[in-house]
VOPAGU-2260 file (C-alpha; in pm, 1 decimal, decimal comma):
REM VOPAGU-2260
SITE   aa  ch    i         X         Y         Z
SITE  UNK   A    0    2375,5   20804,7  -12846,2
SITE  UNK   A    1    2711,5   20783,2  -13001,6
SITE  UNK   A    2    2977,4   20636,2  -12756,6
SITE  UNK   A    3    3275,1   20829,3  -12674,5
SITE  UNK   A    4    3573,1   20662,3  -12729,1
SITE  UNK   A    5    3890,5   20741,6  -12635,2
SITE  UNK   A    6    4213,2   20618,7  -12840,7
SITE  UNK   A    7    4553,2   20610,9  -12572,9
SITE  UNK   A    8    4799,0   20667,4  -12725,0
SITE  UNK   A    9    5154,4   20478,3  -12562,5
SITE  UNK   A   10    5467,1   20598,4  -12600,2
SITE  UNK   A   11    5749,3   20586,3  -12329,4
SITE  UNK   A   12    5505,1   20558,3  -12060,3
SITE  UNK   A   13    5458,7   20155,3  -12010,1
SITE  UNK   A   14    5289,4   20141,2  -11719,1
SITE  UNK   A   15    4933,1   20106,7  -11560,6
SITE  UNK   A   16    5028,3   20316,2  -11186,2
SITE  UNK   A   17    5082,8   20651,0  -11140,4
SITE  UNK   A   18    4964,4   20728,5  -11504,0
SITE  UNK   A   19    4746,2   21041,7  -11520,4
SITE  UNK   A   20    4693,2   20996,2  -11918,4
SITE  UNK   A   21    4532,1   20618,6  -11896,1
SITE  UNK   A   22    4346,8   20770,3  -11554,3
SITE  UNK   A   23    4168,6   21061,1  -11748,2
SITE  UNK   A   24    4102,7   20887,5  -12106,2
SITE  UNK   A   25    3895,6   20626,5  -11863,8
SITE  UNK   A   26    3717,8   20831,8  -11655,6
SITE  UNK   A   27    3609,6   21083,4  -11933,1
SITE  UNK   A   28    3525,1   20821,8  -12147,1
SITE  UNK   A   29    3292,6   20533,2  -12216,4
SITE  UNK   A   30    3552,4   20317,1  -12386,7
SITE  UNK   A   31    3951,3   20308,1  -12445,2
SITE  UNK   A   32    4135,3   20184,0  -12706,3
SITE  UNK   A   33    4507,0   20201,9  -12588,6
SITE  UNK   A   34    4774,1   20144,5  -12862,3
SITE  UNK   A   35    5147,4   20151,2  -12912,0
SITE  UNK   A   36    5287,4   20248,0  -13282,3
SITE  UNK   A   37    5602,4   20045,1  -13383,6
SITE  UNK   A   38    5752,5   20294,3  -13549,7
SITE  UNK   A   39    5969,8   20229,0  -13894,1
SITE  UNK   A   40    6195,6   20485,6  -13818,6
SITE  UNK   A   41    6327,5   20376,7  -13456,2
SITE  UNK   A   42    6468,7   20091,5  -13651,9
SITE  UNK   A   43    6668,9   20241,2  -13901,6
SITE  UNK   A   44    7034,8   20330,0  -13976,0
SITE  UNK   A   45    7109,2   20730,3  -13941,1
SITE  UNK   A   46    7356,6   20957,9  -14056,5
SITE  UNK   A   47    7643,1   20883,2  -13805,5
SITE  UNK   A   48    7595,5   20535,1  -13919,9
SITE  UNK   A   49    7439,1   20366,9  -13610,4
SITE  UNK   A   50    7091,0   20248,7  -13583,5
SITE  UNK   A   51    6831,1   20368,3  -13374,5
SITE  UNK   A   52    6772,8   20126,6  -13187,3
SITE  UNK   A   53    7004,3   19860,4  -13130,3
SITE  UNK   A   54    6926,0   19474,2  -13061,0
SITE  UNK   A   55    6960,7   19492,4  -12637,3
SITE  UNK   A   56    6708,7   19798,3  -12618,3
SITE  UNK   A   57    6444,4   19670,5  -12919,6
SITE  UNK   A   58    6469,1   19347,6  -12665,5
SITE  UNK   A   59    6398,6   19578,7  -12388,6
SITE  UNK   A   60    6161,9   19755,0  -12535,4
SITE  UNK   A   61    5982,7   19405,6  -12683,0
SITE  UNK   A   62    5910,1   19272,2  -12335,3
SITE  UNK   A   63    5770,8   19596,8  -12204,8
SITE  UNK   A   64    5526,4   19646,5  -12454,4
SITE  UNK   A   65    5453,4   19260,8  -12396,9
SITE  UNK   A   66    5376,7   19317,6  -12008,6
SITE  UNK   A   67    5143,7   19606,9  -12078,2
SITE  UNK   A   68    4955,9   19387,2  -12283,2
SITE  UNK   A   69    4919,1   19113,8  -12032,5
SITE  UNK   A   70    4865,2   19409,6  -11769,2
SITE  UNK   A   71    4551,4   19499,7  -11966,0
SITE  UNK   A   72    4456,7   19142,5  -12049,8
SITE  UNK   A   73    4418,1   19085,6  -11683,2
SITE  UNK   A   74    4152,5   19386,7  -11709,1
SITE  UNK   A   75    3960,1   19229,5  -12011,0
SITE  UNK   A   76    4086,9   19389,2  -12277,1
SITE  UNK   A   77    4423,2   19473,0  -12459,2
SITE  UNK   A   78    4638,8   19680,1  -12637,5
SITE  UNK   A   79    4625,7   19740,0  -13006,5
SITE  UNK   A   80    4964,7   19655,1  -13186,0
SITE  UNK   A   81    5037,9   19856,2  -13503,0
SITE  UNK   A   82    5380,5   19854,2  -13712,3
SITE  UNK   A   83    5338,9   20184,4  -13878,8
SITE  UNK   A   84    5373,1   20591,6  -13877,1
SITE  UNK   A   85    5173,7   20732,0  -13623,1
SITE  UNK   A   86    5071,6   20997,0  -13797,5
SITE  UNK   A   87    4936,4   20766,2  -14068,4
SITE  UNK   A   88    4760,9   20500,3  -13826,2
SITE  UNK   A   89    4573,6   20735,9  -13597,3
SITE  UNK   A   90    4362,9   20887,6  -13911,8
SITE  UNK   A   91    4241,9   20532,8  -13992,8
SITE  UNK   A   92    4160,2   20440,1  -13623,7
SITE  UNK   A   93    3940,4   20750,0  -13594,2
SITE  UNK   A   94    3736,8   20654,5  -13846,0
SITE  UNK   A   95    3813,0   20281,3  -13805,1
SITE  UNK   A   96    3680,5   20277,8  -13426,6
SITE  UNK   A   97    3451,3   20607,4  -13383,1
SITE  UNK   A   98    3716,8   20750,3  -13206,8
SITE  UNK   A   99    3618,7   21127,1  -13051,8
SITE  UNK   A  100    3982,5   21233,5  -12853,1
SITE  UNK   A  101    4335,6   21118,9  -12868,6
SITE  UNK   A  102    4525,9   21136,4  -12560,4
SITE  UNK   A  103    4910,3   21121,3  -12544,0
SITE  UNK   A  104    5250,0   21231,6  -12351,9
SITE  UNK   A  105    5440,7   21506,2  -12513,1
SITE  UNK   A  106    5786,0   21462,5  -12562,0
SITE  UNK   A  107    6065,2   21735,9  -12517,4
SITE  UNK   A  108    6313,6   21582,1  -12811,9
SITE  UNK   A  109    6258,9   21707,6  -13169,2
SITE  UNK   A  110    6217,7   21394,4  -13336,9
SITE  UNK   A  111    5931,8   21298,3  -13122,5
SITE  UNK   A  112    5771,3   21643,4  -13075,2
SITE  UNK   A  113    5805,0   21688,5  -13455,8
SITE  UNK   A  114    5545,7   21378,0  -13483,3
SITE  UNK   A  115    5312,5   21451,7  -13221,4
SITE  UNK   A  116    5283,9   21789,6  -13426,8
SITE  UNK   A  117    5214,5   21602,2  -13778,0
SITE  UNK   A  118    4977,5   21385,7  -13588,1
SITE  UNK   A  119    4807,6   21687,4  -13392,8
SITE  UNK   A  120    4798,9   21864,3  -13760,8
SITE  UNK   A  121    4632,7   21579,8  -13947,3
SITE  UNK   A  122    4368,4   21474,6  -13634,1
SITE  UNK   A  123    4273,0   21813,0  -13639,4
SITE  UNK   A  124    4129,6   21768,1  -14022,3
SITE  UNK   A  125    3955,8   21561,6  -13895,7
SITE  UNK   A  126    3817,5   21708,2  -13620,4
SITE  UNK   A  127    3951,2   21489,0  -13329,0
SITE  UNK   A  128    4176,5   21676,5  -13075,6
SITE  UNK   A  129    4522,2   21552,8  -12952,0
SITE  UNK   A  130    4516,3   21608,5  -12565,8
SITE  UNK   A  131    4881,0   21633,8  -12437,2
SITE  UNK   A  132    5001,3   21534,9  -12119,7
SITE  UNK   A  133    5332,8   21567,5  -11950,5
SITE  UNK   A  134    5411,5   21281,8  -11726,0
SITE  UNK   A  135    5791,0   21178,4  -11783,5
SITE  UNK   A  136    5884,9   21364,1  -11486,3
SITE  UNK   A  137    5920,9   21420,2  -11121,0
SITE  UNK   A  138    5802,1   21765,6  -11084,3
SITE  UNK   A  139    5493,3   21870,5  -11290,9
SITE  UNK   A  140    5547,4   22189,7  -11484,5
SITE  UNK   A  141    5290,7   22354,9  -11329,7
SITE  UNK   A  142    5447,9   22284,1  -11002,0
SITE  UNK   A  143    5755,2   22480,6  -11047,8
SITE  UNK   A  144    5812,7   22758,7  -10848,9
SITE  UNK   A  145    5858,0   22932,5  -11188,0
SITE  UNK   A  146    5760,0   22940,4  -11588,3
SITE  UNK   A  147    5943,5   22690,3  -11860,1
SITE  UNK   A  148    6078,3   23035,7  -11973,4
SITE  UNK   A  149    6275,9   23102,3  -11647,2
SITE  UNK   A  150    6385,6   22803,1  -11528,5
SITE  UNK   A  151    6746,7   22800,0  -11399,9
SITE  UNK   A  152    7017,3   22723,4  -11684,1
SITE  UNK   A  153    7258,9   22605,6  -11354,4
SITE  UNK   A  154    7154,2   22278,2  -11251,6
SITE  UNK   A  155    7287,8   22361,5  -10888,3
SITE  UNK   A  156    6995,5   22673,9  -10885,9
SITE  UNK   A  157    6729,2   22456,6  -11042,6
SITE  UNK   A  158    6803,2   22168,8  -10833,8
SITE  UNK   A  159    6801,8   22440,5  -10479,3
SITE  UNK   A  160    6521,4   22653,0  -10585,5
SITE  UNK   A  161    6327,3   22335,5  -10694,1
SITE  UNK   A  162    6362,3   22114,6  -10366,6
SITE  UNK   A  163    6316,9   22434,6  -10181,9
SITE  UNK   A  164    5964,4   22554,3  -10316,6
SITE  UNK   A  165    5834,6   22310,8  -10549,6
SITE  UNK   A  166    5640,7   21954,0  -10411,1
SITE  UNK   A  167    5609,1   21594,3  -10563,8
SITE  UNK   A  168    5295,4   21528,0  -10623,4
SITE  UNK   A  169    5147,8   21148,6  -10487,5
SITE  UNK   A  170    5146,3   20837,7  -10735,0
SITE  UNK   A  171    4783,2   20788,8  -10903,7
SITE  UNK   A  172    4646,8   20470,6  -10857,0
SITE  UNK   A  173    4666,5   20187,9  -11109,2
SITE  UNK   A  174    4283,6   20123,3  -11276,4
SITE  UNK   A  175    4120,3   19818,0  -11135,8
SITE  UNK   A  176    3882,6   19842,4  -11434,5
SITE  UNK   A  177    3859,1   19975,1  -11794,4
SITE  UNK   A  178    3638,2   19902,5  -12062,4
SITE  UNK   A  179    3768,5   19873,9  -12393,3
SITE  UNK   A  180    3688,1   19934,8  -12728,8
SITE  UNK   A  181    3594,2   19626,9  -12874,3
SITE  UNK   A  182    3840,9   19485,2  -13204,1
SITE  UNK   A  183    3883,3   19183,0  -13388,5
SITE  UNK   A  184    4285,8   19154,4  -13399,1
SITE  UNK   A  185    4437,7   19317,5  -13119,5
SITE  UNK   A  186    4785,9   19263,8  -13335,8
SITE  UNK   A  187    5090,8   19064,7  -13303,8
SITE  UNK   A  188    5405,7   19201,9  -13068,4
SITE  UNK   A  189    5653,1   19128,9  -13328,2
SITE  UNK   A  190    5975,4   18981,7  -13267,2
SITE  UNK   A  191    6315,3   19130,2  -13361,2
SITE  UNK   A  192    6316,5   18935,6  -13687,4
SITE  UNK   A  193    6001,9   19132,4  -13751,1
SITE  UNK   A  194    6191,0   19472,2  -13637,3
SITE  UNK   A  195    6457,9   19416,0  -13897,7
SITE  UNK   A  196    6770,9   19234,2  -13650,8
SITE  UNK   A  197    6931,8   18896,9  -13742,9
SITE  UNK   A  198    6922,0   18745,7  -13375,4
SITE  UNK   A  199    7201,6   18518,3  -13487,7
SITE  UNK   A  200    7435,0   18787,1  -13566,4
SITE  UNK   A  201    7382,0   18984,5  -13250,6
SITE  UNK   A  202    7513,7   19020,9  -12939,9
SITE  UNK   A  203    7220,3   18884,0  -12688,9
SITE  UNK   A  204    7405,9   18838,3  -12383,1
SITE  UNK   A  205    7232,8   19088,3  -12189,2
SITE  UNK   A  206    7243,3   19193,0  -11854,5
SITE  UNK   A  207    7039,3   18937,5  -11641,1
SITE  UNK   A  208    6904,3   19175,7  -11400,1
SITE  UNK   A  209    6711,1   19387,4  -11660,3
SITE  UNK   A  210    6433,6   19267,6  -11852,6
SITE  UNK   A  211    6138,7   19554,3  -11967,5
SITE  UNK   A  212    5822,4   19582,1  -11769,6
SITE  UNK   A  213    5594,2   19748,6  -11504,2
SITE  UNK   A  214    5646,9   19452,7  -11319,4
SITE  UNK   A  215    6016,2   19423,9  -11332,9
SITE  UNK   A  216    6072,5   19743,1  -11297,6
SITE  UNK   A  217    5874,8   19759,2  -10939,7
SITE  UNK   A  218    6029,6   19429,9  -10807,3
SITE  UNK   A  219    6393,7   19559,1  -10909,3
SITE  UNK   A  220    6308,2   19876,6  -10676,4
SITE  UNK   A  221    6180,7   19712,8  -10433,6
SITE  UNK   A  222    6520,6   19488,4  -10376,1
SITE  UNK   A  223    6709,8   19816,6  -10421,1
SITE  UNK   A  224    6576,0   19989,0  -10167,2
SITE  UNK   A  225    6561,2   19688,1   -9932,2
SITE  UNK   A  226    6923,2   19641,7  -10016,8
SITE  UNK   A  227    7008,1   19985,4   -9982,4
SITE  UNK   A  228    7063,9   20043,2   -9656,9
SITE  UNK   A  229    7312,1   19735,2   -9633,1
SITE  UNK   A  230    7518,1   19866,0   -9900,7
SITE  UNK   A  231    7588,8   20203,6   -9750,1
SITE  UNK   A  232    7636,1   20091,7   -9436,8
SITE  UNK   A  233    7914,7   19831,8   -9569,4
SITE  UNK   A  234    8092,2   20141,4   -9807,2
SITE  UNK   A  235    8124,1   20297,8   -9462,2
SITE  UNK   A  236    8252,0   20022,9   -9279,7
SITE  UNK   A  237    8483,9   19955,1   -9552,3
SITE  UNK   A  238    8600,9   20307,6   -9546,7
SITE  UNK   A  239    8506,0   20309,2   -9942,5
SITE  UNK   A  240    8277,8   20573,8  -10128,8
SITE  UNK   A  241    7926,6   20427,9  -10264,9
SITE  UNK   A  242    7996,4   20496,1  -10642,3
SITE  UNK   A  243    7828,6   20351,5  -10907,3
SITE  UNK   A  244    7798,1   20036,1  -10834,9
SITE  UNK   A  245    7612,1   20033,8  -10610,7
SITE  UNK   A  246    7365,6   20247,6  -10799,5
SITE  UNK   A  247    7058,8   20133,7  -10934,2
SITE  UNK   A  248    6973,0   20048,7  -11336,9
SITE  UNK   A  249    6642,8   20209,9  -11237,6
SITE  UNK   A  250    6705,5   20426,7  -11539,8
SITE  UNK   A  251    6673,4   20138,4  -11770,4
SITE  UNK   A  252    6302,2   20128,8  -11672,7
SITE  UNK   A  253    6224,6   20485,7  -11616,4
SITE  UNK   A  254    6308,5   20549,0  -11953,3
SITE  UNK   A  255    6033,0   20350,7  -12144,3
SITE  UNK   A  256    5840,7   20468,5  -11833,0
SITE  UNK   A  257    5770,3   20124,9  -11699,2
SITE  UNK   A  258    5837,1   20326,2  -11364,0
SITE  UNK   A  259    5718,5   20627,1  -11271,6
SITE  UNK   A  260    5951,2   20908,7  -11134,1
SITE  UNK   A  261    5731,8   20962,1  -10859,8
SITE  UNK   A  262    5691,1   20650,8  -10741,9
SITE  UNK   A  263    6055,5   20560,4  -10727,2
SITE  UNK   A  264    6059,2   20892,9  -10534,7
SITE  UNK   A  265    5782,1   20826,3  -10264,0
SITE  UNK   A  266    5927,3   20459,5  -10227,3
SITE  UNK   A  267    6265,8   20565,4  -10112,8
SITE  UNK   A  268    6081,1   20839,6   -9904,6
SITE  UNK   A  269    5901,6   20527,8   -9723,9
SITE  UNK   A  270    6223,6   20352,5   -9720,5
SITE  UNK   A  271    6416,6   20640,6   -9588,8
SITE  UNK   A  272    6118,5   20676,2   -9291,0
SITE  UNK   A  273    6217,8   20315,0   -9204,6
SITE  UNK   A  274    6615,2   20293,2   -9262,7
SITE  UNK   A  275    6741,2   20675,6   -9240,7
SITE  UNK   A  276    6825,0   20850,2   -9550,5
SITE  UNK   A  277    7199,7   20724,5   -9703,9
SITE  UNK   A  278    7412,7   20822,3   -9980,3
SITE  UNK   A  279    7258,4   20523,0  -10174,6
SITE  UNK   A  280    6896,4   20693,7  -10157,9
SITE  UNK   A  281    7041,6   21048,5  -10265,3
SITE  UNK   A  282    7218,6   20970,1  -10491,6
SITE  UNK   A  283    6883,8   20771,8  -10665,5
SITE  UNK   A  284    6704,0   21107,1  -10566,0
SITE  UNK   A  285    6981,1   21311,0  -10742,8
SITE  UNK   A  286    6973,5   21120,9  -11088,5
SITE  UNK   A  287    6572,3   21181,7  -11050,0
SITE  UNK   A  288    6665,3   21544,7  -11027,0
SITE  UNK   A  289    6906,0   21540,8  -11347,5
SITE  UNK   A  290    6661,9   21369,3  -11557,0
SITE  UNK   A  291    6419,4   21665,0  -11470,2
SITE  UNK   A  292    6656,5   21888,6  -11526,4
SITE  UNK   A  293    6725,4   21751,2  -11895,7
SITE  UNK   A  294    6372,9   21747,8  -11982,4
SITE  UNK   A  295    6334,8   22044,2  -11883,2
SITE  UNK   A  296    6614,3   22240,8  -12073,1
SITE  UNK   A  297    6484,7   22131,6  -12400,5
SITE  UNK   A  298    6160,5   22208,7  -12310,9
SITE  UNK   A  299    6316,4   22529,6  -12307,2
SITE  UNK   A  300    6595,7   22562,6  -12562,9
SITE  UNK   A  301    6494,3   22291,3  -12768,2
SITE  UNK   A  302    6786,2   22180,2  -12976,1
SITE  UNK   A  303    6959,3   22505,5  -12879,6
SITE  UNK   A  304    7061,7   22328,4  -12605,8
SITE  UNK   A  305    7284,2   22145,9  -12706,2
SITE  UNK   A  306    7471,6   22477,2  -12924,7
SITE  UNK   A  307    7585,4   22657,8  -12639,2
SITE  UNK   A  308    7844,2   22975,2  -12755,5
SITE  UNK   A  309    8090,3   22783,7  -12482,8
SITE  UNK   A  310    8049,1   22445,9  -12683,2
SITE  UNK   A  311    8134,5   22571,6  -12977,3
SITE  UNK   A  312    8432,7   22758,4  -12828,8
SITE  UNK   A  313    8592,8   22432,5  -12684,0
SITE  UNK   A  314    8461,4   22101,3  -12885,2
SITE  UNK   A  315    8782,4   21985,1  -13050,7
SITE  UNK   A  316    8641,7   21792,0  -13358,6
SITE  UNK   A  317    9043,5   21731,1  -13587,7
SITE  UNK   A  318    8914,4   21381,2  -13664,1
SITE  UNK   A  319    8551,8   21434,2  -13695,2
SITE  UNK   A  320    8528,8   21260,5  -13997,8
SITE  UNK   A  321    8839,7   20957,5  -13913,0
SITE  UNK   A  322    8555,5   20623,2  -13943,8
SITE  UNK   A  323    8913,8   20430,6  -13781,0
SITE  UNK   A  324    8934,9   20575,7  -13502,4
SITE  UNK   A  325    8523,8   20561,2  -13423,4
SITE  UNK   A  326    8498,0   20203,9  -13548,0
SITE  UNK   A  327    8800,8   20138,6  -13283,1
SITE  UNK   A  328    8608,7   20318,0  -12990,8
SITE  UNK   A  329    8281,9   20167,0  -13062,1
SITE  UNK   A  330    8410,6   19773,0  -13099,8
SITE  UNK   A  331    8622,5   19908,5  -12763,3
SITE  UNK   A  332    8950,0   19812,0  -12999,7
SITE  UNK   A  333    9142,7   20111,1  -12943,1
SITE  UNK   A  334    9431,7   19984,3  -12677,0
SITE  UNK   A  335    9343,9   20187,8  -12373,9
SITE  UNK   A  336    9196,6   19895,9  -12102,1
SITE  UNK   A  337    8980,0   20114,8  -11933,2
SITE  UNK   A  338    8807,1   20276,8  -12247,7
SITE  UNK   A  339    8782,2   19926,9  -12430,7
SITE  UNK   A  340    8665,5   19733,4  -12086,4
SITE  UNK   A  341    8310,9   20007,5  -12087,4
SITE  UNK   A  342    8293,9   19955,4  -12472,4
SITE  UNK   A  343    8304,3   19604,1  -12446,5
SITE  UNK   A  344    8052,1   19606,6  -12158,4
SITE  UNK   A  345    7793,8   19857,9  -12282,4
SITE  UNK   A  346    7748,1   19665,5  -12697,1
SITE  UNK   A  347    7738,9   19316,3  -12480,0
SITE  UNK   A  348    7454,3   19415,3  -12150,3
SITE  UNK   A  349    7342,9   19769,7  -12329,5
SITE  UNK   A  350    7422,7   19920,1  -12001,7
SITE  UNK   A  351    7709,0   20094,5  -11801,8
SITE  UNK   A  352    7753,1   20331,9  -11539,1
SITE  UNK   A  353    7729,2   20713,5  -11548,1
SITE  UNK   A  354    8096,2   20726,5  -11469,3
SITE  UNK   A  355    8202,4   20509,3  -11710,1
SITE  UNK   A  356    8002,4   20728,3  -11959,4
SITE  UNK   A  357    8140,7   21022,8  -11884,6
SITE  UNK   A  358    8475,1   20886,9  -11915,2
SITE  UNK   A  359    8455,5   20711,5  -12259,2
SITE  UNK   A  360    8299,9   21009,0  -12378,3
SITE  UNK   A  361    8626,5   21231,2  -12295,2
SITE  UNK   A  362    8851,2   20937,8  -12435,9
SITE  UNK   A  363    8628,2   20986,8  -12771,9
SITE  UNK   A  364    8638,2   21342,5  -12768,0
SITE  UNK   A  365    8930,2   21454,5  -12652,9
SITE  UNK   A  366    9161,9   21159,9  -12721,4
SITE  UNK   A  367    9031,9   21089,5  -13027,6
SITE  UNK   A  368    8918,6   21420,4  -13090,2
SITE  UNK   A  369    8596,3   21283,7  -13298,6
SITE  UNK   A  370    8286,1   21480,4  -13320,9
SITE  UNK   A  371    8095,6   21462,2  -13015,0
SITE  UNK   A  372    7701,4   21337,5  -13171,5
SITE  UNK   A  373    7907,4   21054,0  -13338,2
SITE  UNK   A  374    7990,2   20888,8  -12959,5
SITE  UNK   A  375    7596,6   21027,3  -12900,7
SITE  UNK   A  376    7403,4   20842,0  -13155,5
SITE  UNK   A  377    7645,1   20541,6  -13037,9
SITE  UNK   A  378    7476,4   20580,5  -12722,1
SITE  UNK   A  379    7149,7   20578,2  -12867,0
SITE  UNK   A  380    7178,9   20287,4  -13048,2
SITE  UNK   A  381    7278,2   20097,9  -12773,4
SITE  UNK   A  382    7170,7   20212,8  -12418,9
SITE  UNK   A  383    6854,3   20003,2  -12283,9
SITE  UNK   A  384    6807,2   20327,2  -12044,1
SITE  UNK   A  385    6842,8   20531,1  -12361,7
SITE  UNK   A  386    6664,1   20902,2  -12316,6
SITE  UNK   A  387    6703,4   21185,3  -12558,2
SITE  UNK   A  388    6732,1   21472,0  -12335,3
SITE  UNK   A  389    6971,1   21303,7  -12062,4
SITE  UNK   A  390    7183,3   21165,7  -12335,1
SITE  UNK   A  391    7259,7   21443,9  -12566,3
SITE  UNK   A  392    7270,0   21689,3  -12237,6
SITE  UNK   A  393    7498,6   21463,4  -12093,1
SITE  UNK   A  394    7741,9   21415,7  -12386,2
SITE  UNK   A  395    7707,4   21781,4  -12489,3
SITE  UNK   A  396    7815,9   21877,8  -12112,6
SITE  UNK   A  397    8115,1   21640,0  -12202,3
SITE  UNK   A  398    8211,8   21821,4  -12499,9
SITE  UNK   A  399    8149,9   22160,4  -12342,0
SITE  UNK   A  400    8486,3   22024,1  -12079,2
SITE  UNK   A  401    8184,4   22135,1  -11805,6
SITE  UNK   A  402    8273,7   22540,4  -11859,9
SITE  UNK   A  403    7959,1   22659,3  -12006,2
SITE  UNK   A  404    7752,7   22823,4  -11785,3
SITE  UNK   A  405    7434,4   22510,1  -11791,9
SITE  UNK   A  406    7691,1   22259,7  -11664,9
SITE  UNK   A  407    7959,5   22397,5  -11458,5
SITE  UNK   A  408    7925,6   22154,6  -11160,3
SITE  UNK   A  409    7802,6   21886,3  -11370,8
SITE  UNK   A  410    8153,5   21749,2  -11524,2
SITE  UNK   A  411    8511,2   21778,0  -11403,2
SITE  UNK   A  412    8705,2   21747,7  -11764,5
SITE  UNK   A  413    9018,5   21745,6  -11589,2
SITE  UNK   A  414    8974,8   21468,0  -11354,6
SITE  UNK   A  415    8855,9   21232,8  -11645,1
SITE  UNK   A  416    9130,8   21328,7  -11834,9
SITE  UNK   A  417    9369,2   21278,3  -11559,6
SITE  UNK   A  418    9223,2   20932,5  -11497,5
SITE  UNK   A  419    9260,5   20785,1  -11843,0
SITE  UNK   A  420    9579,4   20943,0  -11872,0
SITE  UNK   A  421    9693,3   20726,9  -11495,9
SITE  UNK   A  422    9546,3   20415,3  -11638,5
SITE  UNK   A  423    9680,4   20433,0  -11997,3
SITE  UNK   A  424    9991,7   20444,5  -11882,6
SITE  UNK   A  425    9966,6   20174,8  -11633,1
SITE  UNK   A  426    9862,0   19963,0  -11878,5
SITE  UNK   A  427   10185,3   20048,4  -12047,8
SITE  UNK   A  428   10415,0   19957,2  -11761,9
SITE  UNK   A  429   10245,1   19612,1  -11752,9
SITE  UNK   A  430   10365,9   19521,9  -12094,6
C-alpha cells in the first residue's frame, strides 16, 4: 500500500511547539518531509530601491532556519533545504517523493498570498491539495466573536470586543517523534555569500541579544518575564514611565515565528499568577493584540488597507521623488540628532523601538515630505522583526497623521511632531 506522505511546507513559522500545521501533517500521515524554500525574490532589489531583505535579517533568518534543522535532527530526521520558487520546487517534490498533501500557513500580505495561490493552482494539476492553516496569530479566526467580514476597523473596538468574548486557545505540544521521508541530500543552509551579500561590505554589528531560533527565542522570554517584574517595580520607584526600553525584542522572533503568539501569551499569564500583572506584561500583551489586529485588517481589506479615502486626503508626498533627501534619512545624515541617532541604530542592530519608529517615520514624511512606502520598504529591508501587515499598517497609520477612522487612537501626529520640532532645535542651541 502506497505510503502517505506529507510535504510541510515552512514559512514564517520556525518552530517545533505550539505548531498545529507540523502536529496534523504527522498525525495524518505516515511520513513528513518538512522543507523551507529560499526564495530568489526575498533577496532582490525593488522599486523604491532597497532590497528585500537586508544583511541583519537574512542573518536572522539564516540561524533560524539552522535551529529548526538541528530541532529535527534531534528527532532523526531533517529539513529539506531548497534555493528556488516555491511554486516551481513543490511540483518536482510531488513526484520526486510520492508526496499525497501539502500543508502550509497562509499569509495575509499579497506577495506571499499571491504564491501560495500559484502554488495551490499548479499542485492542483497535479492532483495534490494545498491544506492552509492560519497560525501567525493570537486569536484563531474561528474564535472571534465575529466573521473576517465584520471585524472592527477601530483597533480600540476590536481590541474590547475581542478580550471581552473571544479566548486564547492553549499551546500544542512540541512532537517527541516524527518519521520522515527518507532523502539522500537534505541540502545545504547557505550562507549570505550564497544569498547574494558581500559580508565584507556590510554592516554586521548586530544586536547581541538577538540571534534567530526556537531556542533563543524561548530563553529570551523566559529572562523577560523573570526580569519583568523588577523593571516595573524600579520605573515606579524612580517615578519614571516603563517605555520602550524596557520592552521586549520578542517581535524579532515572533515574526519568523520562532515563537508562538500564544505561548508568549500563556507565559506571561503564568508569570503574572506569580508576580501580579505590571505595565511591563501589558504592554507585551498589547503589541500581541496589534499584531492581530494587522493581520487581521488585510485579511480583510487586503491592500485596500493601506488606501484609506483619509490617507489620501492628508499624505503630503512634495518630494516624493527627491533620492537626497531619502538617501540622507536612510544613512541617518540629515542633521536632526534624534532622527539620525534611530537611523544610525536600526542599519547597524536591524532593530529599534516602536517609538522611535513612529517618530522617524513623521520626520520622513512630514519633514521631508517623501512618499510614505519609500521609508516602508526601508523598513523592510532592514528590520530583523520585519512583518508585512504590522509594518505597512503601522507606517500607513503614520502617513494617515492617525485621523482616519482604522487608527484614530493608534498615533498622536502632533506630539511626534512637537517632539522633533523640541529636539531639533535644541540641537541648534548647542552649536
Amino acid at each position: 500500500m502506497k505510503s502517505r506522505n506529507i510535504l510541510v511546507w515552512f514559512r514564517n513559522d520556525l518552530r517545533l511547539h505550539d505548531n498545529e500545521m507540523l502536529v496534523e501533517a504527522i498525525a495524518k500521515s505516515d511520513k513528513i518531509l518538512p522543507v523551507y524554500f529560499f526564495d530568489p525574490r526575498h533577496f532582490v532589489s525593488t522599486e523604491q530601491e532597497t532590497f528585500k531583505t537586508g544583511v541583519n535579517r537574512a542573518k536572522f533568518l539564516l540561524e533560524s532556519v539552522g535551529e529548526i534543522r538541528k530541532a529535527f535532527q534531534g528527532l532523526g530526521g531533517d529539513i529539506l533545504l531548497i534555493k528556488g520558487k516555491p511554486e516551481d520546487e513543490l511540483p518536482l517534490l510531488v513526484e520526486q517523493m510520492e508526496i499525497t498533501e501539502v500543508y502550509h500557513h497562509r499569509e495575509v500580505a499579497v506577495e506571499e498570498t499571491d504564491v501560495s495561490t500559484h502554488a495551490e493552482d499548479i499542485l492542483w494539476k497535479h492532483k495534490v491539495n494545498l491544506k492552509h492553516f492560519i497560525g501567525h496569530t493570537l486569536y484563531n479566526k474561528e474564535d472571534l466573536p465575529f466573521p473576517i467580514k465584520d471585524i472592527p476597523d477601530v483597533f480600540t473596538q476590536f481590541k474590547k470586543k475581542t478580550e471581552r468574548d473571544a479566548i486564547v486557545k492553549p499551546c500544542i505540544l512540541s512532537p517527541s517523534e516524527i518519521t520522515f521521508v527518507e532523502t539522500e541530500h537534505w541540502g545545504d543552509l547557505p550562507n549570505l555569500a550564497d544569498l547574494g551579500f558581500d559580508p565584507e561590505n556590510e554592516l554586521l554589528a548586530g544586536d547581541g541579544d538577538i540571534r534567530g531560533g526556537e531556542n533563543e527565542g524561548l530563553l529570551h522570554l523566559e529572562s523577560l518575564l523573570m526580569l519583568g517584574s523588577d523593571l516595573f517595580q524600579k520605573s515606579v520607584s524612580k517615578g519614571t514611565v516603563l517605555q520602550d526600553k524596557c520592552i521586549s525584542k520578542l517581535s524579532s522572533w515572533l515574526s519568523l515565528g520562532c515563537l508562538s503568539p500564544r505561548k508568549v501569551y500563556w507565559m506571561i499569564k503564568e508569570a503574572e499568577n506569580l508576580q501580579g500583572s505590571n505595565a511591563y506584561f501589558n504592554q507585551v500583551l498589547l503589541g500581541l493584540l496589534w499584531r492581530d489586529y494587522f493581520r487581521f485588517m488585510f485579511k480583510k481589506h487586503g491592500r485596500a488597507f493601506c488606501n484609506t479615502p483619509d490617507l489620501d486626503t492628508h499624505l503630503l508626498v512634495e518630494n516624493s521623488f527627491a533620492p537626497d533627501l531619502f538617501m540622507q534619512w536612510k544613512n541617518g545624515d540629515t542633521g536632526h540628532p534624534l532622527v539620525d541617532k534611530y537611523m544610525v541604530q536600526l542599519n547597524t542592530t536591524g532593530f529599534i523601538p516602536h517609538s522611535a519608529r513612529l517618530l522617524v517615520a513623521t520626520f520622513l514624511i512630514y519633514f521631508l515630505k517623501v512618499d510614505w512606502t519609500l521609508g516602508a520598504a526601508y523598513f523592510e529591508e532592514k528590520l530583523i522583526d520585519y512583518a508585512s501587515a504590522s509594518n505597512w499598517g503601522n507606517w500607513a497609520i503614520v502617513a494617515a497623521g492617525g485621523e482616519n477612522k482604522q487608527n484614530k487612537s493608534a498615533f498622536s501626529h502632533e506630539k511626534y511632531m512637537k517632539l522633533l520640532e523640541a529636539e531639533g532645535a535644541a540641537s541648534k542651541t548647542l552649536v
